[in-house]
N, C-alpha and C positions, 0 to 999 in steps of 0.2 A: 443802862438807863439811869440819867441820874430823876432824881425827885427836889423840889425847890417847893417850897408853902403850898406840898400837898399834890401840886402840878407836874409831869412828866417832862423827862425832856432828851429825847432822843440822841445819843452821842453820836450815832452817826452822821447827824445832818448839820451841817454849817449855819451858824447863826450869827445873825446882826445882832445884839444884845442893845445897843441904844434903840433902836426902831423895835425892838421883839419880832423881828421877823426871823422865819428859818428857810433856810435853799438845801433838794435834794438832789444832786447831780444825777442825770438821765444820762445814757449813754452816749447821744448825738451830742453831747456838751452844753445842752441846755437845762435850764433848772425849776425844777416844779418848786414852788414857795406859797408861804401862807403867815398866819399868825401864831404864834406860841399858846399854848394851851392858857399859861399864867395869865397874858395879853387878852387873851379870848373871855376868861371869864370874867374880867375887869368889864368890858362889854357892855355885862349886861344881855337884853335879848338884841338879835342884828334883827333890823327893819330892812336896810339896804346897803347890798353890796355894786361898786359901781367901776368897772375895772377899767385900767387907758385900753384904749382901741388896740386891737391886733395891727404888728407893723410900727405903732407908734412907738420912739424911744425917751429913754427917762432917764433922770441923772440922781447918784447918790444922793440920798437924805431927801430928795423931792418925792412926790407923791409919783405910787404907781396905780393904785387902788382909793376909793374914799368909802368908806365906813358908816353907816347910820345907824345909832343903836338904843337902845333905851336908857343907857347910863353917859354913851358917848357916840361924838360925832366926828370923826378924823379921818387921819391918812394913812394907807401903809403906807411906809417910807423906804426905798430902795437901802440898799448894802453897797448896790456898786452901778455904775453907767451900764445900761443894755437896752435893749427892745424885748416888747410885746410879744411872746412869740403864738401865746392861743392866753386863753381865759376860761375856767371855770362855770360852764352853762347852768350845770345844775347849784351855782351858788348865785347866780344872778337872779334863778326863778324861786332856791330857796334858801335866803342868807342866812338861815339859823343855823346849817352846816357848819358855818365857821367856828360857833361856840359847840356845837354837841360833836364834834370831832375834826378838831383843829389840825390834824396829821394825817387827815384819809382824806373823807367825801368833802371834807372842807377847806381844801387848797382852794389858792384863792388866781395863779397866774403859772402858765412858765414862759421864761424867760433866757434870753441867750443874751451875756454880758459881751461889751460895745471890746473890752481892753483886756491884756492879759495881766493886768494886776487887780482884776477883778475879786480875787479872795484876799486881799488885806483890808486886817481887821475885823473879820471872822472869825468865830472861834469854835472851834471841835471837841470830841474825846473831853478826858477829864475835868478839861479846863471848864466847861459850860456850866457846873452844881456854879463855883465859886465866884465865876465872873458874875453870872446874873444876880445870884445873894448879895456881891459889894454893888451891883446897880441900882438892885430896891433899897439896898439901905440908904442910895442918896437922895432917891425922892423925885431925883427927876421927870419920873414917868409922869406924875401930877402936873405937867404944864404939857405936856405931847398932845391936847385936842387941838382939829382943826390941820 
């Protein structure tokens, strides 16, 4: 487990570090995914979670999810091309899930990627304390609404 400003972060699970999203590989090769805990409480409280349709597919950096929240109002953003494959019920009827436990009841889609170069520019294992640290110190996360 590593720890970053307080916030957990799972080494087992693959992460977008630009978008803060994390994917956990199921066995049928699709991927339950949601927000990072850090992401999560930046937040604020969620009003509304509003996920693309089951079925539907979506392209890296584009939205797969939109976000309503007391501090901010955005998008997840894919990691890789795939499709819709189910959505989170119990985050559509209670989207504070996604802040009070960003890695359980608070997954937000899973997803079955479109290509098999679907996991670059992921990052796993160690590498996740340091990558995310040199991302907050660029700032960019401050223009990611919408």
């Amino acid at each position: 487990m590593t720890i970053v400003q307080g916030h957990e972060f799972p080494e087992d699970l693959l992460y977008d570090i630009e978008n803060q999203i994390w994917y956990a590989q199921n066995t049928d090769g699709t991927f339950r995914t949601g927000f990072t805990a850090w992401s999560a409480a930046l937040m604020g409280e969620v009003l509304v979670f509003t996920p693309k349709r089951i079925g539907h597919a979506f392209e890296k950096d584009r939205w797969f999810a939109m976000i309503e929240g007391g501090k901010w109002i955005g998008a997840a953003r894919a990691g890789f091309d795939g499709v819709v494959v189910a959505q989170n019920e119990k985050l559509v009827d209670r989207p504070e899930l996604l802040t009070k436990d960003p890695f359980g009841e608070g997954w937000m889609l899973i997803v079955r990627p479109a290509d098999d170069d679907w996991r670059e520019g992921l990052i796993t294992g160690a590498d996740v304390g340091p990558s995310i640290e040199a991302w907050i110190a660029t700032g960019s996360y401050k223009s990611r609404a919408g």
